[in-house]
N, C-alpha and C positions, 0 to 999 in steps of 0.2 A: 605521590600523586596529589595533587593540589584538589578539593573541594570546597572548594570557597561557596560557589552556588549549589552545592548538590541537598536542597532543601524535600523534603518531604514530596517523593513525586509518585503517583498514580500508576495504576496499570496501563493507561491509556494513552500518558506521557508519549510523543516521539521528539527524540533528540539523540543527540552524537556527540562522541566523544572525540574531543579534539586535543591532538597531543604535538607539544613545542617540541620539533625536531630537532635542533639544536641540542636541548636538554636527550631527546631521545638518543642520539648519538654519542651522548658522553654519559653516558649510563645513567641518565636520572630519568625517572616517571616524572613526568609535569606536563598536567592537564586539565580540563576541564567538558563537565556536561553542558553541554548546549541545548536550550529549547531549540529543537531545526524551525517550528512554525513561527519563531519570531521573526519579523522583514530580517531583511540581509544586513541593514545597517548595527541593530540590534547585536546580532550575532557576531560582525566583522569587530564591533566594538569590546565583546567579555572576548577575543578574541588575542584583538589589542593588548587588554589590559593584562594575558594571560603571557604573553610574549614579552610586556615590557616587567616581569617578575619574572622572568627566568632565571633560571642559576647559572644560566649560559648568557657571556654578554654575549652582545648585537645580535640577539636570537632573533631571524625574520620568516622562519617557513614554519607551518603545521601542515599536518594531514589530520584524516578522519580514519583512526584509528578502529571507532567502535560507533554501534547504533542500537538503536534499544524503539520499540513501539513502530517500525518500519513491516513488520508480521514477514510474508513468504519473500515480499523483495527483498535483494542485495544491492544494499546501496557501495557503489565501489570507496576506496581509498582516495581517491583524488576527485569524486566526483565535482567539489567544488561548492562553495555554498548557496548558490542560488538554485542549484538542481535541487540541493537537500533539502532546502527551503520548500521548494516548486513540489517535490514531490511529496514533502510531509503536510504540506495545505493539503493536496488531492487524497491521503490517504486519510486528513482528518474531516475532511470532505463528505467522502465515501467512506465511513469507517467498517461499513459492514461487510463490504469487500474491493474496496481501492487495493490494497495490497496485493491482496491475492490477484485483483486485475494487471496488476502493474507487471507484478511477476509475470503472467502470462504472455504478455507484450511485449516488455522491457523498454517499454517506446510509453513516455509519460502523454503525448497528445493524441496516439493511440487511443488509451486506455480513457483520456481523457471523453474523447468522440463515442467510445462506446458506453460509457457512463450516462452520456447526458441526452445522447440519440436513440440510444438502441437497448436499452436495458428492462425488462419485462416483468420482473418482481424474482422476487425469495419464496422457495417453494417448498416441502417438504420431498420430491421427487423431480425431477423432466416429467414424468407422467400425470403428476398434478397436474403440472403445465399445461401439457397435451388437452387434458381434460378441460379445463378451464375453458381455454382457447377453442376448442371446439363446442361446448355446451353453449360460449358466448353468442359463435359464428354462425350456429348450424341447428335446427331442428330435429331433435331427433323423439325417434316414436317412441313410447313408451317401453313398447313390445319388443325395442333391440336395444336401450340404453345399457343391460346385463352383458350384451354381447362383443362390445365393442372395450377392445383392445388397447390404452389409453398407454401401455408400456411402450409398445410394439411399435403405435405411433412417434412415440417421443423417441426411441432408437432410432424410427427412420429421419424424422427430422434434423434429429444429429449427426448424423451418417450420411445425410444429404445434404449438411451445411448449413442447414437452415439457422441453427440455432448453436452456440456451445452454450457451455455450463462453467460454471467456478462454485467449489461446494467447499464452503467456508469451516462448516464444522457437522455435528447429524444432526441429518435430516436439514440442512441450511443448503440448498442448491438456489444460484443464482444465476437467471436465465437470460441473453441475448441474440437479439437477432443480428445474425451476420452479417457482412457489408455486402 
């Protein structure tokens, strides 16, 4: 396996591992990590230069073997490098739950639209939420704030579509409102 650029890279890194099929079918590892958020020019180019060092001549096809910093999404095998590209901007974007949204989706303008439209905050619960959202909207008396049910709320709300969740890690729930 070739690491020519595999320099000191972060937890937060997202990139893919691109491996020369050529060399993969005549039994060599020969690859390289790719930053995915570099432009596609960027990337098509260590690309290049990874394919014309092949141990295979006239090696001309890679795939994406591997991915690293992409979180609950599965980015496919042949997804292509502008997808890779496209969808590691939106996840470095969104880092506190692009992935986890993407995943839920699998549809990147999807996730995209609900990102930038519809997205409500990061909660410790839905029933924060609830509460939030109502103490903002609504007056209530003193004499019944103890009595009101802010779980119960947030169940129906989700159950009636109003809202899902993406709950990144504890107590990290991440709240939108539905199309």
């Amino acid at each position: 396996m070739t690491t020519d650029n595999n320099q000191a890279l972060g937890k937060d890194d997202i990139r893919i591992y691109v491996a020369d099929l050529a060399a993969y079918n005549a039994g060599y590892l020969h690859g390289i990590w790719v930053d995915a958020t570099l432009e596609v020019a960027e990337m098509q180019e260590q690309i290049n230069t990874l394919l014309s060092s092949s141990p295979v001549s006239d090696a001309e096809e890679y795939a994406i073997h591997d991915f690293e910093g992409f979180g609950d999404y599965h980015l496919g095998e042949y997804a292509g490098l502008e997808a890779a590209h496209d969808i590691a901007s939106f996840i470095q974007e969104y880092p506190n739950f692009g992935s986890a949204l993407l995943s839920h989706f699998n549809d990147l303008e999807e996730a995209r639209e609900m990102a930038e439209n519809n997205y409500c905050g990061c909660y410790a619960s839905l029933g924060d939420y609830a509460q939030e959202l109502t103490e903002e909207t609504s007056e209530i008396p003193s004499h019944l704030q103890y009595y009101i049910d802010y779980e119960a709320m947030a169940r129906d709300m989700e159950m009636n579509g109003d809202v899902f969740t993406v709950e990144t890690g504890y107590r990290e729930v991440h709240v939108f409102w539905s199309k």
